[in-house]
C-alpha atoms as a printed R data frame, in Angstrom:
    type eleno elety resid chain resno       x       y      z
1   ATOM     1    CA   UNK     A     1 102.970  72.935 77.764
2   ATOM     2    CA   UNK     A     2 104.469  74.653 74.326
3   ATOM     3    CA   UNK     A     3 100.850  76.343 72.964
4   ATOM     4    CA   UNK     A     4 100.959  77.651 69.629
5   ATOM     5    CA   UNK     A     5  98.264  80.209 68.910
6   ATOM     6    CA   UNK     A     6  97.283  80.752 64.869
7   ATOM     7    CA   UNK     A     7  96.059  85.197 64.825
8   ATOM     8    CA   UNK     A     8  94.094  86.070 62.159
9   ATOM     9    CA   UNK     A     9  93.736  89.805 62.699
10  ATOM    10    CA   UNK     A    10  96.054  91.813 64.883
11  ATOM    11    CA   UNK     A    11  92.998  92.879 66.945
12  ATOM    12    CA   UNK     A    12  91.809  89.378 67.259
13  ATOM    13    CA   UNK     A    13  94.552  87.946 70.199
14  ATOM    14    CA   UNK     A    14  94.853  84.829 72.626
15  ATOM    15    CA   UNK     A    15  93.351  87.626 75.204
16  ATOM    16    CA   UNK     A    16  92.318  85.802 78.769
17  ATOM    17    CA   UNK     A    17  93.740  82.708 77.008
18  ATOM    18    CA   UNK     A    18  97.653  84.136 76.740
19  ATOM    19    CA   UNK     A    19  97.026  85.328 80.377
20  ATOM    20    CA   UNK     A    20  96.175  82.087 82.599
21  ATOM    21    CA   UNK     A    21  98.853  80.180 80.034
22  ATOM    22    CA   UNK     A    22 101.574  82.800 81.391
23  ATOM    23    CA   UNK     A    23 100.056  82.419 84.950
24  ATOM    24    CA   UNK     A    24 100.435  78.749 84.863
25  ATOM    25    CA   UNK     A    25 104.251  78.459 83.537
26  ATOM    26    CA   UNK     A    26 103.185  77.709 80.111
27  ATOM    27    CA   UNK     A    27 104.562  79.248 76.615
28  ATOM    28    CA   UNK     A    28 102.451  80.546 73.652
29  ATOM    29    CA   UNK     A    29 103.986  81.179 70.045
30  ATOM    30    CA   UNK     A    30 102.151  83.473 68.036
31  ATOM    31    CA   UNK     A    31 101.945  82.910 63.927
32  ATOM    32    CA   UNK     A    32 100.102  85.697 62.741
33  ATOM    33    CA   UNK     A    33  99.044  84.967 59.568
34  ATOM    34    CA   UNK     A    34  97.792  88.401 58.375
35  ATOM    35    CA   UNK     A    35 101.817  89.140 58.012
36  ATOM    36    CA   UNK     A    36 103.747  88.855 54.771
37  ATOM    37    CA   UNK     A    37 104.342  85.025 54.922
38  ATOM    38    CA   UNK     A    38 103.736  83.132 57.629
39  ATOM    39    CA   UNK     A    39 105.574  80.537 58.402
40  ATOM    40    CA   UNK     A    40 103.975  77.379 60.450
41  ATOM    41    CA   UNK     A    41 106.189  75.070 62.729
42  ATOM    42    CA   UNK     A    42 107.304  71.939 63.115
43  ATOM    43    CA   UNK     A    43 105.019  69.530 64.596
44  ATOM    44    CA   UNK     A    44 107.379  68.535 67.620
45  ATOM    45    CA   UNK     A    45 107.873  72.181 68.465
46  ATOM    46    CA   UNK     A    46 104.647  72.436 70.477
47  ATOM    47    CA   UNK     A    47 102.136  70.622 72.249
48  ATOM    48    CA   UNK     A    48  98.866  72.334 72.074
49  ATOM    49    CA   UNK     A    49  97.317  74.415 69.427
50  ATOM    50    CA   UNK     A    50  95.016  77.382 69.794
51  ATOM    51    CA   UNK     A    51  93.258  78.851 66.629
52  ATOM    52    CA   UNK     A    52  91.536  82.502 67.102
53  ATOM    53    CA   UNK     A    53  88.702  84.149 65.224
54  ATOM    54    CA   UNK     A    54  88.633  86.641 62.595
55  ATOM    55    CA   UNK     A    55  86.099  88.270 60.044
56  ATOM    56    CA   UNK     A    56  86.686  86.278 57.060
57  ATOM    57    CA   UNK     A    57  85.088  83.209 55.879
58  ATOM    58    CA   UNK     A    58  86.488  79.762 55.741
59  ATOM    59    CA   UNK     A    59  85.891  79.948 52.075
60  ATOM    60    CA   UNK     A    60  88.090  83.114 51.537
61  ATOM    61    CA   UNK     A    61  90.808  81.510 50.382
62  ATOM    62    CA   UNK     A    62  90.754  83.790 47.004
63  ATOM    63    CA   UNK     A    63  91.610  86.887 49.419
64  ATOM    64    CA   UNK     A    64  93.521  85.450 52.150
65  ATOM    65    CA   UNK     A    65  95.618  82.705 50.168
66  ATOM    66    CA   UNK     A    66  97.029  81.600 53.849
67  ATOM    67    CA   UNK     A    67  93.915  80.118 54.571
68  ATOM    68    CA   UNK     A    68  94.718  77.370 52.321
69  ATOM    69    CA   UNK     A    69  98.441  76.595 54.358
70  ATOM    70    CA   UNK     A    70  96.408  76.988 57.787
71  ATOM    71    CA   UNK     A    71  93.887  74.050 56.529
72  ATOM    72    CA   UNK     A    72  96.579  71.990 55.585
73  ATOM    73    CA   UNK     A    73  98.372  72.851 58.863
74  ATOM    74    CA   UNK     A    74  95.265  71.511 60.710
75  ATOM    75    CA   UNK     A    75  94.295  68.731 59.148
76  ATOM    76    CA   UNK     A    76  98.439  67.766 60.014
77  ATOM    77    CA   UNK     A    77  97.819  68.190 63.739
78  ATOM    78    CA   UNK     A    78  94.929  66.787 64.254
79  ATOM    79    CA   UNK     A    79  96.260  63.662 62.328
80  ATOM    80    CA   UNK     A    80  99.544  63.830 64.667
81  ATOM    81    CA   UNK     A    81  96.934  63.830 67.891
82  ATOM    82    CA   UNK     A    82  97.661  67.572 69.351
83  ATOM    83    CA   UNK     A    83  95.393  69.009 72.083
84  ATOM    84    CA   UNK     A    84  93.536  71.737 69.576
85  ATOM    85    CA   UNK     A    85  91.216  74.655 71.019
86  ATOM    86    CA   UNK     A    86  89.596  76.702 68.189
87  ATOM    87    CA   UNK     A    87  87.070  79.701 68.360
88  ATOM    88    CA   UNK     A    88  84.969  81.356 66.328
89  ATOM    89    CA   UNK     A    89  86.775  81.306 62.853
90  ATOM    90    CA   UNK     A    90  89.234  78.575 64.040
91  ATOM    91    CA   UNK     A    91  85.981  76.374 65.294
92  ATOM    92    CA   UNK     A    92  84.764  76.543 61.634
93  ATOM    93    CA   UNK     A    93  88.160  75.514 60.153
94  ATOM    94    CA   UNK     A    94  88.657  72.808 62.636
95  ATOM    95    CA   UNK     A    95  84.732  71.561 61.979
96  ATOM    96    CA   UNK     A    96  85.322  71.427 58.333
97  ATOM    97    CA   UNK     A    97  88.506  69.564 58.288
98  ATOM    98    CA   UNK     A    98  87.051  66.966 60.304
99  ATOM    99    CA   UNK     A    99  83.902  67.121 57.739
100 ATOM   100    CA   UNK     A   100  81.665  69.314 58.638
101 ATOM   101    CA   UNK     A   101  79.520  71.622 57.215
102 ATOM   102    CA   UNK     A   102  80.259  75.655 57.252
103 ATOM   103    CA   UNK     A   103  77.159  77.322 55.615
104 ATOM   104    CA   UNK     A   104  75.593  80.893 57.272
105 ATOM   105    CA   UNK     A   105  73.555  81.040 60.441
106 ATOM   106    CA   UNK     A   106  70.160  81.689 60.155
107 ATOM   107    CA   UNK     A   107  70.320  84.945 61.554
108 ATOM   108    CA   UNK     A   108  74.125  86.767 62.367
109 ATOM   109    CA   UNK     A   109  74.270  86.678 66.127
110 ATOM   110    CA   UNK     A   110  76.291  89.397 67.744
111 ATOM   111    CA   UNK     A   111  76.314  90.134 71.930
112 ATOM   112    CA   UNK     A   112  75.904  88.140 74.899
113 ATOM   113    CA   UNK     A   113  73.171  85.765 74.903
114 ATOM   114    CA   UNK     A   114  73.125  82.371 77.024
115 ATOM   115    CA   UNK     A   115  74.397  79.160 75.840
116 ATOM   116    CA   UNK     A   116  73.263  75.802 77.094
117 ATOM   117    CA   UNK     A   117  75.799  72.996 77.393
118 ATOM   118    CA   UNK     A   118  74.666  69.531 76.681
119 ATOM   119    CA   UNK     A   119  74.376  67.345 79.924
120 ATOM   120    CA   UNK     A   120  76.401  64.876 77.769
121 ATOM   121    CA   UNK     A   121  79.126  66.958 76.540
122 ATOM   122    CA   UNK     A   122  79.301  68.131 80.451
123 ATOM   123    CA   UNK     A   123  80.410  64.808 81.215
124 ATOM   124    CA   UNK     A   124  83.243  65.240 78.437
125 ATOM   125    CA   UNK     A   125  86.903  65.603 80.630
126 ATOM   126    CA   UNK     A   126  87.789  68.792 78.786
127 ATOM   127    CA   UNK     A   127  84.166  70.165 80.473
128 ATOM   128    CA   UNK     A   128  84.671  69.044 83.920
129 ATOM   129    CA   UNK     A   129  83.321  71.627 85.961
130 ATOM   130    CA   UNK     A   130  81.573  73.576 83.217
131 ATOM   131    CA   UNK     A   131  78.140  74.875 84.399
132 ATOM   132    CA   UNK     A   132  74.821  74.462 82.263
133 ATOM   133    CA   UNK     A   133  74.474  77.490 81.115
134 ATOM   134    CA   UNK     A   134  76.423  80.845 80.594
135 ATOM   135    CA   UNK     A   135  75.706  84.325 79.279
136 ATOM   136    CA   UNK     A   136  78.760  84.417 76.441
137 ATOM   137    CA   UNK     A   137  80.084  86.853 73.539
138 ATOM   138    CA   UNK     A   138  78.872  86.062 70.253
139 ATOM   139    CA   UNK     A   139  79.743  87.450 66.949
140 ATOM   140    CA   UNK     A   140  79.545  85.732 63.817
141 ATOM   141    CA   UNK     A   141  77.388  85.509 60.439
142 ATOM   142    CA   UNK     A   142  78.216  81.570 59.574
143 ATOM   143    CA   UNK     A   143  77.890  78.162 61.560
144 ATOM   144    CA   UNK     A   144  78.882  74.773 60.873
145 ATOM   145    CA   UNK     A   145  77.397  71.295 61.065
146 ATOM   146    CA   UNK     A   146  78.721  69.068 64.399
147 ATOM   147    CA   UNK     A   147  81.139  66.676 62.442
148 ATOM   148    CA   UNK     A   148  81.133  63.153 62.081
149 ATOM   149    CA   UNK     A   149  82.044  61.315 65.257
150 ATOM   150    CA   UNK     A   150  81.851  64.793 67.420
151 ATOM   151    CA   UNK     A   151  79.485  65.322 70.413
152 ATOM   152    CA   UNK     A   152  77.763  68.916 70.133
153 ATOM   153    CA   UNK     A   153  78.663  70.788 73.223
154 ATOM   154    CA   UNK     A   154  75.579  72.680 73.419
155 ATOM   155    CA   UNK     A   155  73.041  75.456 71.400
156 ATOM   156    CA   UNK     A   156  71.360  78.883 72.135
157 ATOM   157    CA   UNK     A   157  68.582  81.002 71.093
158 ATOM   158    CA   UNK     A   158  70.041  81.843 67.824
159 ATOM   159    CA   UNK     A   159  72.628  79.032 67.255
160 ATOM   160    CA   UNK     A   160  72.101  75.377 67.141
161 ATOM   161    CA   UNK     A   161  75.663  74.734 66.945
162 ATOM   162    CA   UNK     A   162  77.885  76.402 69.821
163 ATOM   163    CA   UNK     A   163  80.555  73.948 69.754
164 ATOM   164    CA   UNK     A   164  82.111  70.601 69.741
165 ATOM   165    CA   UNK     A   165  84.021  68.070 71.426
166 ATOM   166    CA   UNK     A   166  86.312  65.427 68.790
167 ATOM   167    CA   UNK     A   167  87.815  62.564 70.565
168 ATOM   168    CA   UNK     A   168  89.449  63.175 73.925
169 ATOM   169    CA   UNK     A   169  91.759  66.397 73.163
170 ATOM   170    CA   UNK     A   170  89.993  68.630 70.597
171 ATOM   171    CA   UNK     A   171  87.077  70.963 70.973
172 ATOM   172    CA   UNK     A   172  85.504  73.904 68.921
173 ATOM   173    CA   UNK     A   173  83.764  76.661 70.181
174 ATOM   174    CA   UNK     A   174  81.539  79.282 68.327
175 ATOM   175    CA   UNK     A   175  81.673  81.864 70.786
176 ATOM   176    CA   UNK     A   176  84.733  84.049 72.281
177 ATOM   177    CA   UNK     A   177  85.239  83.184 75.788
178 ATOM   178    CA   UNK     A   178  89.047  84.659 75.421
179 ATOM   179    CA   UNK     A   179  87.968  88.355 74.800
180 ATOM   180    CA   UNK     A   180  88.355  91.007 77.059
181 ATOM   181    CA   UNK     A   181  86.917  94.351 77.512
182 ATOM   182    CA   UNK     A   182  89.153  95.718 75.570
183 ATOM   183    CA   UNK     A   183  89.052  93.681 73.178
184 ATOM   184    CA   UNK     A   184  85.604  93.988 72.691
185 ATOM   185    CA   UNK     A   185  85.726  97.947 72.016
186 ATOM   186    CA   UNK     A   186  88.055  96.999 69.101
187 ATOM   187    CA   UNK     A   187  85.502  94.364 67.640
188 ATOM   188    CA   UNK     A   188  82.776  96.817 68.098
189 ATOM   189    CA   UNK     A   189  85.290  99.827 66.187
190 ATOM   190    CA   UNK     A   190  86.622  96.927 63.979
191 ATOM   191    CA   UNK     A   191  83.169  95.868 62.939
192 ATOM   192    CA   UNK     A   192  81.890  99.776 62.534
193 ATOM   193    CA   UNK     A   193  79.311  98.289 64.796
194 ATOM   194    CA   UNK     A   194  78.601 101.478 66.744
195 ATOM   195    CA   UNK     A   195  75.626 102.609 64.425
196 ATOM   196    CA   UNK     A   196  74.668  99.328 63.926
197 ATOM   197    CA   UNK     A   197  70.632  98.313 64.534
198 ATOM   198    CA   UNK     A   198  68.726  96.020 67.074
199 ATOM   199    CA   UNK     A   199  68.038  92.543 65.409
200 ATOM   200    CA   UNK     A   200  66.311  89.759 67.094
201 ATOM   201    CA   UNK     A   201  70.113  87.696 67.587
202 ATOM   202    CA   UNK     A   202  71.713  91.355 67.305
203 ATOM   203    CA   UNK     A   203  72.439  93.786 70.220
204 ATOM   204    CA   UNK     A   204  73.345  97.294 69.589
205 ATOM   205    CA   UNK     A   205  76.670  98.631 70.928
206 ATOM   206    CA   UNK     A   206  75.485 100.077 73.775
207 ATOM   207    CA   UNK     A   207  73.608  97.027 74.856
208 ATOM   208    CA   UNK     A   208  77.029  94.920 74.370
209 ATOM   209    CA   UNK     A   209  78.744  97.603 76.517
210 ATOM   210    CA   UNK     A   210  75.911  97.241 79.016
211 ATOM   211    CA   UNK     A   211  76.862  93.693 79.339
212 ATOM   212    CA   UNK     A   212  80.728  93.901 78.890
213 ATOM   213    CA   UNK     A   213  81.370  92.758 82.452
214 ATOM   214    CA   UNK     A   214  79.710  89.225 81.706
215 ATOM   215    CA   UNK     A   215  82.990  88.391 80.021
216 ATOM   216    CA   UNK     A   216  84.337  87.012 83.188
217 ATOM   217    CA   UNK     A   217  81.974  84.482 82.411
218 ATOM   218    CA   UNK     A   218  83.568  83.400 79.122
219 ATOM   219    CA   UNK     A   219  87.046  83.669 80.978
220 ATOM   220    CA   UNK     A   220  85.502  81.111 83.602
221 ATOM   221    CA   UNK     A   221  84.900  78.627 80.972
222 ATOM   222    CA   UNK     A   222  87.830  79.279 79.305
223 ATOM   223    CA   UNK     A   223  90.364  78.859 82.532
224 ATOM   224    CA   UNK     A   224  88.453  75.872 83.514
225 ATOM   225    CA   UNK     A   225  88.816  74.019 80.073
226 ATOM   226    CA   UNK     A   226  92.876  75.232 79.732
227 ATOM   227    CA   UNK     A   227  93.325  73.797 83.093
228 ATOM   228    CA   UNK     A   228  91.405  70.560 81.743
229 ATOM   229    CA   UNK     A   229  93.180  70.590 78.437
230 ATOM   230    CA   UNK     A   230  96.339  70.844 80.186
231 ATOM   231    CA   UNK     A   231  95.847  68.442 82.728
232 ATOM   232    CA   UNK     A   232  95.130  65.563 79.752
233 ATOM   233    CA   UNK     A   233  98.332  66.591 78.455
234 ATOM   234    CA   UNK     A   234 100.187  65.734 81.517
235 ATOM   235    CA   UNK     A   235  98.229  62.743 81.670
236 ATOM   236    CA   UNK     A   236  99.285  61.741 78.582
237 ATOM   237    CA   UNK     A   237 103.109  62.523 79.354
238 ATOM   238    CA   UNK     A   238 103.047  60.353 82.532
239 ATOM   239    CA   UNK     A   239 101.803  57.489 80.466
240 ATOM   240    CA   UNK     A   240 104.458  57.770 78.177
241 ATOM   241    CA   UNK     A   241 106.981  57.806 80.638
242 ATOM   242    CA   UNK     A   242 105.546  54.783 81.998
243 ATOM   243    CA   UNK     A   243 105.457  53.188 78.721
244 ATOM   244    CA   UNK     A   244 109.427  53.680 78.239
């Protein structure tokens, strides 16, 4: 498959994601959009699409005027069908072009703590072989509503909303299965988290480094779902052939 991967911030990569994609013989385009003028593709240059995270808001269009070229962007692949994967930042984008809600979380929720999967969305082909639970990286201030037509992919302690799945190809997630340990340390210096205080969906810095080898967990997920998402695409390429 031809990914394309929309950056927000240069600390902010594809991370585990660019990895098992290079593994597996597949290519991944980078647009970051923090550069002086971005420029999107062409529709037929690429197959799947993979939006990333980042600390501003969906509704900072007033400070980062690409936002409003990115939403546009979307809303034209998800009308042309493309296999979409969006985290974080790019779950909220994707949830509100399909017409959902983005409005703060109760509480910001920052660390590891467990999500649940929904025994429903587990039976969703992108989730084959997902487990029920999973102690993942959080770290976000806003949420969004499940949109119309979506199935929620499951909730924890301090998030009712932790992702969805949209027809047979797209999905959202509100946590970061792609980071690594690395990458981490530069959300935590990023974030000038490291004198930041315990709150009740908060851990400190030293907690999140206590638990910075859980990330394997996220990677888990995220390998199993690429090798999912990637294995509807060829599905969908064989029946074309067949077609012609």
């Amino acid at each position: 498959m031809v990914w394309l991967c929309l950056q927000h911030l240069p600390d902010e990569g594809p991370g585990y994601a660019a990895d098992w994609l290079a593994v597996h013989g597949h290519s991944l385009t980078l647009v970051r959009l923090f550069e002086p003028e971005p420029a999107f593709p062409a529709l037929a240059d690429f197959d799947g699409l993979l939006i990333l995270g980042g600390a501003m808001s969906v509704r900072d269009e007033a400070r980062f005027p690409w936002l409003v070229e990115e939403k546009a962007f979307l809303r034209e692949t998800l009308r042309a069908g493309k296999i979409t994967l969006a985290i974080c930042l790019g779950a909220q984008l994707l949830a509100e072009a399909l017409g959902g809600e983005i409005r703060p979380n109760p509480e910001p929720e920052i660390g590891f703590w467990t999500v649940r999967f929904s025994a429903k969305a587990l039976t969703h082909p992108l989730l084959r072989g997902w487990p029920d639970k999973a102690a993942v990286l959080h770290w976000h201030f806003d949420t969004f509503t499940v949109p119309p037509g979506a199935l929620r992919v499951g909730m924890s302690a301090g998030c009712a909303a932790q992702g969805f799945v949209w027809g047979d190809g797209v999905i959202g997630l509100q946590f970061h299965p792609e980071m690594t340990e690395d990458m981490v340390e530069d959300l935590i210096a990023f974030e000038d988290h490291e004198t930041a205080e315990e709150q009740e969906f908060v851990q400190t810095a030293a907690q999140i480094r206590g638990k910075l080898k859980s990330v394997w967990k996220g990677r888990k997920l995220l390998e199993t779902l690429l090798e999912n998402m990637t294995a509807l695409h060829e599905g969908e390429a064989g029946s074309t052939l067949a077609a012609v």
